[in-house]
DRENNULO-749299 format. One record per residue (C-alpha): residue in three letters; x negated, y negated, z. Coordinates in nm, 3 decimals. Example, Ala and Ser with C-alpha at 12.3 -4.5 7.8 and 13.67 -1.06 7.14 Angstrom:
2
   code      east     north        up
    ala    -1.230     0.450     0.780
    ser    -1.367     0.106     0.714
end
This chain:
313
   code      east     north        up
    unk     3.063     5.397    -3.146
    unk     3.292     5.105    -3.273
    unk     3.567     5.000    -3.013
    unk     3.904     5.030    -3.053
    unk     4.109     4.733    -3.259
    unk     4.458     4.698    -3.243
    unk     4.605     4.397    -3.416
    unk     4.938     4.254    -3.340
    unk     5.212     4.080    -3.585
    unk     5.492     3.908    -3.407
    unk     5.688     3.762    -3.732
    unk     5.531     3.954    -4.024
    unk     5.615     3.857    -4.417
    unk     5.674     4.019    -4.710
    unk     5.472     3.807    -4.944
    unk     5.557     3.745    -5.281
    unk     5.320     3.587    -5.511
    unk     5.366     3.458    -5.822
    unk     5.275     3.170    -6.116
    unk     5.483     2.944    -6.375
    unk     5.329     2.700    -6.607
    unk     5.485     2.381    -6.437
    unk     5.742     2.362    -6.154
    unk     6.012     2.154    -6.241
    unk     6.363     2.077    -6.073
    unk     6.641     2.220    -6.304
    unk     6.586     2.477    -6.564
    unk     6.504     2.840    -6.497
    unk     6.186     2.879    -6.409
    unk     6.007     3.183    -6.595
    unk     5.748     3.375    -6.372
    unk     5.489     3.602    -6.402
    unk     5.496     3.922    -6.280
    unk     5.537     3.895    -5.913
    unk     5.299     4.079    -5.635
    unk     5.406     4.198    -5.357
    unk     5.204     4.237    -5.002
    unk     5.237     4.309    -4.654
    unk     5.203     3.985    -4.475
    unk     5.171     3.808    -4.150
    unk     4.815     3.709    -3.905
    unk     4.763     4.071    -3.758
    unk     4.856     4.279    -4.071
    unk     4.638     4.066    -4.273
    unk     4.361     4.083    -4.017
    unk     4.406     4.486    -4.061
    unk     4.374     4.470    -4.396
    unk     4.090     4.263    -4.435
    unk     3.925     4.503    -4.119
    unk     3.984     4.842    -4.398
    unk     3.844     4.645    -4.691
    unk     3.556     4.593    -4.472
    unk     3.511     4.975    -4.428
    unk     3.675     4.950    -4.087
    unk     3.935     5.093    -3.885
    unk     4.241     4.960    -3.679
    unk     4.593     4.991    -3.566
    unk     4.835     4.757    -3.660
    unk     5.157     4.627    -3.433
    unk     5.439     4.471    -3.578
    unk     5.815     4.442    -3.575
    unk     5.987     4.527    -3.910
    unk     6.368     4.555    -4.019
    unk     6.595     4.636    -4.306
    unk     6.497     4.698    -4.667
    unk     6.199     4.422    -4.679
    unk     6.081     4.564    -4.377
    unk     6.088     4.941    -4.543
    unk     5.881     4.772    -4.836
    unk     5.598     4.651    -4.611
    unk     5.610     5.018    -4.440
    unk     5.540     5.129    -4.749
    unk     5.285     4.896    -4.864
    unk     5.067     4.937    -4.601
    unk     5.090     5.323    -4.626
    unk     4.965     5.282    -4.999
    unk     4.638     5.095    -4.820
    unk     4.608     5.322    -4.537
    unk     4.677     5.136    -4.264
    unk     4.763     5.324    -3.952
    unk     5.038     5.095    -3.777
    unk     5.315     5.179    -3.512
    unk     5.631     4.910    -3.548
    unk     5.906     4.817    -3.326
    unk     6.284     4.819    -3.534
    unk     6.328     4.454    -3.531
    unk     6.658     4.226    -3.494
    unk     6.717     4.149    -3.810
    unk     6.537     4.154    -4.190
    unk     6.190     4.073    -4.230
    unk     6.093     3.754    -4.364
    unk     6.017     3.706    -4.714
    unk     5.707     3.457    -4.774
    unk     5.680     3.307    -5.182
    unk     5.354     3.230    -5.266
    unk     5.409     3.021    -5.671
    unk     5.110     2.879    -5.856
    unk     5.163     2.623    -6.085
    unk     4.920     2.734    -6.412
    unk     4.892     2.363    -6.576
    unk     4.710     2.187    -6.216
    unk     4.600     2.554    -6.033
    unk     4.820     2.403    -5.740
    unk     4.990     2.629    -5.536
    unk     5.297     2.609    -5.341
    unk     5.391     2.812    -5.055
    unk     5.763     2.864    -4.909
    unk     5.772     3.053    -4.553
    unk     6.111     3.166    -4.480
    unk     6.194     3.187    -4.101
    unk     6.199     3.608    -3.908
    unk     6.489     3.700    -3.756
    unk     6.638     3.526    -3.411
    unk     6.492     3.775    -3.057
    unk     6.706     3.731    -2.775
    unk     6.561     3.770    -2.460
    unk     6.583     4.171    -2.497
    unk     6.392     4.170    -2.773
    unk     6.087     4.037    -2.630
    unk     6.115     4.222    -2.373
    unk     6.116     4.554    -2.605
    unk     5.791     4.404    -2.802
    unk     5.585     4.344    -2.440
    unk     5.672     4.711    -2.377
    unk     5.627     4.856    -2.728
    unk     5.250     4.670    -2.753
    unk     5.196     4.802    -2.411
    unk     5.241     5.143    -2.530
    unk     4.995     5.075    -2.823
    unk     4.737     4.966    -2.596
    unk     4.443     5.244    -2.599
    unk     4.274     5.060    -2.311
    unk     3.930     4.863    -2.340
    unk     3.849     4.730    -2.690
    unk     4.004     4.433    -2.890
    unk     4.350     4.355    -2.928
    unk     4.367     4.057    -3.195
    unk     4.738     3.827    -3.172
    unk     4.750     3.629    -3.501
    unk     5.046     3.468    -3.705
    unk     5.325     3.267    -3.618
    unk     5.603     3.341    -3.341
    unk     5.938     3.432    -3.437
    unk     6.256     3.193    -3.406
    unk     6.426     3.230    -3.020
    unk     6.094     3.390    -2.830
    unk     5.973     3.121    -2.598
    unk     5.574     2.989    -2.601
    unk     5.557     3.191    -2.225
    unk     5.638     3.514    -2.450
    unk     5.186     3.453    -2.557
    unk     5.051     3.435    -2.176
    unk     5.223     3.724    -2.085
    unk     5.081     3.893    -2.357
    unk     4.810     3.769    -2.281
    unk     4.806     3.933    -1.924
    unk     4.920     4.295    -2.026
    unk     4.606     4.282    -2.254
    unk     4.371     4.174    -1.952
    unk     4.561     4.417    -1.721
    unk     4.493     4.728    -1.976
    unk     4.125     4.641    -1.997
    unk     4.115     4.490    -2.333
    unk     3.972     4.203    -2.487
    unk     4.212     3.929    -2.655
    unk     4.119     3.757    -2.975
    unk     4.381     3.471    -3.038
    unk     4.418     3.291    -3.374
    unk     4.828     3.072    -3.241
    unk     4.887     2.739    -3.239
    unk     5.129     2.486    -3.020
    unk     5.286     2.592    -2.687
    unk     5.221     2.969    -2.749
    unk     4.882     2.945    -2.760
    unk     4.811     2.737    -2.457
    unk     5.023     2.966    -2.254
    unk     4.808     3.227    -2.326
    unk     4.498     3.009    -2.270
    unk     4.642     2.922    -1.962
    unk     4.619     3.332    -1.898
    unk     4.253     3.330    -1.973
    unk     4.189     3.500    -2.364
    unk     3.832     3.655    -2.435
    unk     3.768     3.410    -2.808
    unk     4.018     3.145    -2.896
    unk     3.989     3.048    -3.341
    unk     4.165     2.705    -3.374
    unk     4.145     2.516    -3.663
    unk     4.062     2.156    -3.582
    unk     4.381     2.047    -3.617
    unk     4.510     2.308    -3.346
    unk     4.199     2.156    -3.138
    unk     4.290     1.833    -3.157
    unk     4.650     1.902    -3.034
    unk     4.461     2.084    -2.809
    unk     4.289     1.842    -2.666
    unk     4.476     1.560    -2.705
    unk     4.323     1.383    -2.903
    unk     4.089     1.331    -3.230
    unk     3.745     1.557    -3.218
    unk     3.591     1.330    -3.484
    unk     3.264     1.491    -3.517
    unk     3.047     1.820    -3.375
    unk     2.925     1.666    -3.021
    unk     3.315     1.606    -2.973
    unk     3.403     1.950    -3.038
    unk     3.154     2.092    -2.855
    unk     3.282     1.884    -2.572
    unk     3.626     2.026    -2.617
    unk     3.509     2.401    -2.669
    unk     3.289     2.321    -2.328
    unk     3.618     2.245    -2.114
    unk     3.789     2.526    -2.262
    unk     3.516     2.784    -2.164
    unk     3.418     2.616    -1.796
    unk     3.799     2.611    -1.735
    unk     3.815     3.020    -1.766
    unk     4.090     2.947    -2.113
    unk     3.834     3.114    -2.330
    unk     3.461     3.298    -2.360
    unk     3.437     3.237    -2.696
    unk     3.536     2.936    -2.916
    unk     3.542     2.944    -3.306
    unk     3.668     2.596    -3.404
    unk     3.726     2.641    -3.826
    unk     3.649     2.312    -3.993
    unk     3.771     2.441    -4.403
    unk     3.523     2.427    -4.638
    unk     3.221     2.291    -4.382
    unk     3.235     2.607    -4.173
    unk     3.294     2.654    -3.840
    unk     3.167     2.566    -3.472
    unk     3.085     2.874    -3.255
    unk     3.068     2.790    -2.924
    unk     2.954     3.041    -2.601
    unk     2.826     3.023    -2.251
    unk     2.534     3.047    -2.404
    unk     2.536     3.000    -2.761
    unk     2.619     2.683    -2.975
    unk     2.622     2.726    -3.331
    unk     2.713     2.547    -3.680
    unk     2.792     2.756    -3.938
    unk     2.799     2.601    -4.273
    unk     2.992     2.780    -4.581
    unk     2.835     2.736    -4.933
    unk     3.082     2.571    -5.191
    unk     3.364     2.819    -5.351
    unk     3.626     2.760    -5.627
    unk     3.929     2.795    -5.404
    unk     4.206     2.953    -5.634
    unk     4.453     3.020    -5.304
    unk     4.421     2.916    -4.919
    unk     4.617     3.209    -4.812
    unk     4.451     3.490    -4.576
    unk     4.178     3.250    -4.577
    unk     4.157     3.228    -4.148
    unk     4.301     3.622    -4.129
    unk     4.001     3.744    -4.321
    unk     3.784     3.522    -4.128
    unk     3.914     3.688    -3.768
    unk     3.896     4.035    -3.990
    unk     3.509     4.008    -4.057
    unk     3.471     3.881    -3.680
    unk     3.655     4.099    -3.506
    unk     3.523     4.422    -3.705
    unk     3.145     4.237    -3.648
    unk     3.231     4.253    -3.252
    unk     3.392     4.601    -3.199
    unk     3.050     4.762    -3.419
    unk     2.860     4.569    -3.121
    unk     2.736     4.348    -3.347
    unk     2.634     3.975    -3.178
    unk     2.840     3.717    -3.127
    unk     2.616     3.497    -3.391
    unk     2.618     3.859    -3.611
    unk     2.983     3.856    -3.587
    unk     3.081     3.530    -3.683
    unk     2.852     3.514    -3.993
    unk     3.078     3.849    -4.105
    unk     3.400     3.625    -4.029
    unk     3.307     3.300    -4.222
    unk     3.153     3.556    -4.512
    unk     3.465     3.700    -4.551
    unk     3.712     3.389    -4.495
    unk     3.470     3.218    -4.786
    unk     3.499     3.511    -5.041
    unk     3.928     3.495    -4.913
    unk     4.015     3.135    -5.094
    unk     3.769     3.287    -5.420
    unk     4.079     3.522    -5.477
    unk     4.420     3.453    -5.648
    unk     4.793     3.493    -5.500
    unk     4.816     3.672    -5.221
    unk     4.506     3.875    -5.249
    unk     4.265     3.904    -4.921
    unk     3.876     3.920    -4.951
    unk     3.709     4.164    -5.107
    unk     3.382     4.334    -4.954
    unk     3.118     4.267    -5.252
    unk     3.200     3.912    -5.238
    unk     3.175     3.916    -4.831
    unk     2.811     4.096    -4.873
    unk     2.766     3.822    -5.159
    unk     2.803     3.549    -4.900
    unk     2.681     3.615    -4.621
    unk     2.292     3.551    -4.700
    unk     2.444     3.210    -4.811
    unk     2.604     3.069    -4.502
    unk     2.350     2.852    -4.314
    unk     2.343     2.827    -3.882
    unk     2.244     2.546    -3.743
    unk     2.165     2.621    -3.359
    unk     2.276     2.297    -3.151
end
């Protein structure tokens, strides 16, 4: 039986994605049809978790009239999710492709200001949501006036109710939750490097860096993503390099959601840690093959997956 997954979104998006031949400063601009989606880390990771043929319960805070459009939006998928009335309008995220270069350009409008009620009301809400053991996944940004301390509190009601934390954050929020302890940890090197303070230049670096992390109690499981070379999966007893076979990208985003998707479903069917994260890369790979907005879909994942090669350090 497949545990329990509940994902959380602290500053979800409405994303809008769209294409003009050439972006130009001036004249009107004349767009394709735009498409709309219900955005942010943890929504995302739901998504992906359904197209997989999996189940999960999404968090999230949502407000006004964007906020009623991503309700609605994620009812047309079938996503079960419980929300928390937020303080202000959801953000809107614009996602425009320029058609002559295939470049794309991404605007990410700030969420609405929490006081110090607010977070408050989210730490009790997800509380609520909480079913207990299984694996509650944080990913996305934070929103504008909740401090980085907000994440390692988080990260102890999770621990205290039993359940596993998968954490895909960056900058002070995620190394207060690290601080906490979190079960697997999915920087990107970049994060990894600010991380560690300074440059992980090559795989016996990292796999220094993931080392510390795991002897200090910060994480079990390190996934360092390194783009279009893969990732490095690191364990108390596992060290792996997994290497991604070349894609067209056509758009970067949901690339890292849909890889913490595929893992995260991978690990609640009891699937291996190495089973897992082959599922995650699969479906982060078959992510940048779609256009706009659009997620991975689950032929292309099964496509993949006998393509990605492990090498076992």
């Amino acid at each position: 039986m497949a545990q329990d997954i509940l994902t959380v979104t602290l500053n979800p998006a409405l994303d809008l994605a769209t294409a003009t031949e050439k972006l130009t400063a001036g004249p009107k601009l004349r767009c394709s049809a735009p498409r709309f989606d219900p955005g942010g880390g943890g929504l995302n990771v739901s998504r992906v978790i359904a197209e997989l043929g999996g189940h999960s319960k999404a968090w999230t805070v949502l407000g006004g009239s964007l906020g009623s459009m991503c309700q609605d939006l994620l009812r047309s998928e079938d996503i079960a999710f419980t929300f928390m009335e937020g303080p202000g309008m959801t953000r809107l995220s614009v996602s425009v492709t320029e058609e002559v270069s295939g470049d794309q350009y991404r605007f990410v409008l700030p969420g609405p200001e929490f006081g110090a009620a607010d977070g408050e009301r989210a730490l009790e809400s997800i509380e609520r949501a909480l079913s207990g053991p299984g694996l509650v996944v944080v990913s996305g940004s934070m929103p504008p006036g909740l401090p980085a301390s907000f994440m390692g509190r988080l990260a102890g009601r999770v621990s205290a109710a039993g359940a596993r934390l998968i954490l895909d954050s960056s900058g002070a929020p995620l190394q207060a939750a690290l601080d906490e302890g979190v079960f697997l940890v999915k920087p990107n090197l970049r994060e990894a490097q600010i991380l560690a303070g300074r440059d992980l230049p090559d795989t016996e670096a990292r796999l220094v860096f993931a080392g510390e992390l795991i002897d200090r109690g910060a994480a079990e499981v390190v996934v360092i993503s390194l783009g279009g070379e893969g990732a490095l999966v690191v364990g108390k007893d596992l060290r792996l390099l997994l290497r991604v076979p070349p894609v067209e990208v056509k758009s970067a985003v949901g690339a890292g959601d849909s890889t913490v998707g595929g893992l995260t479903l991978g690990l609640a069917r009891g699937a291996t840690l190495e089973e897992a994260a082959l599922l995650g890369l699969a479906a982060g790979t078959a992510a940048v093959s779609t256009v706009a907005t659009a997620l991975c879909q689950r032929e292309d994942v099964q496509r993949l997956l006998d393509q990605i090669r492990v090498e076992r350090l």
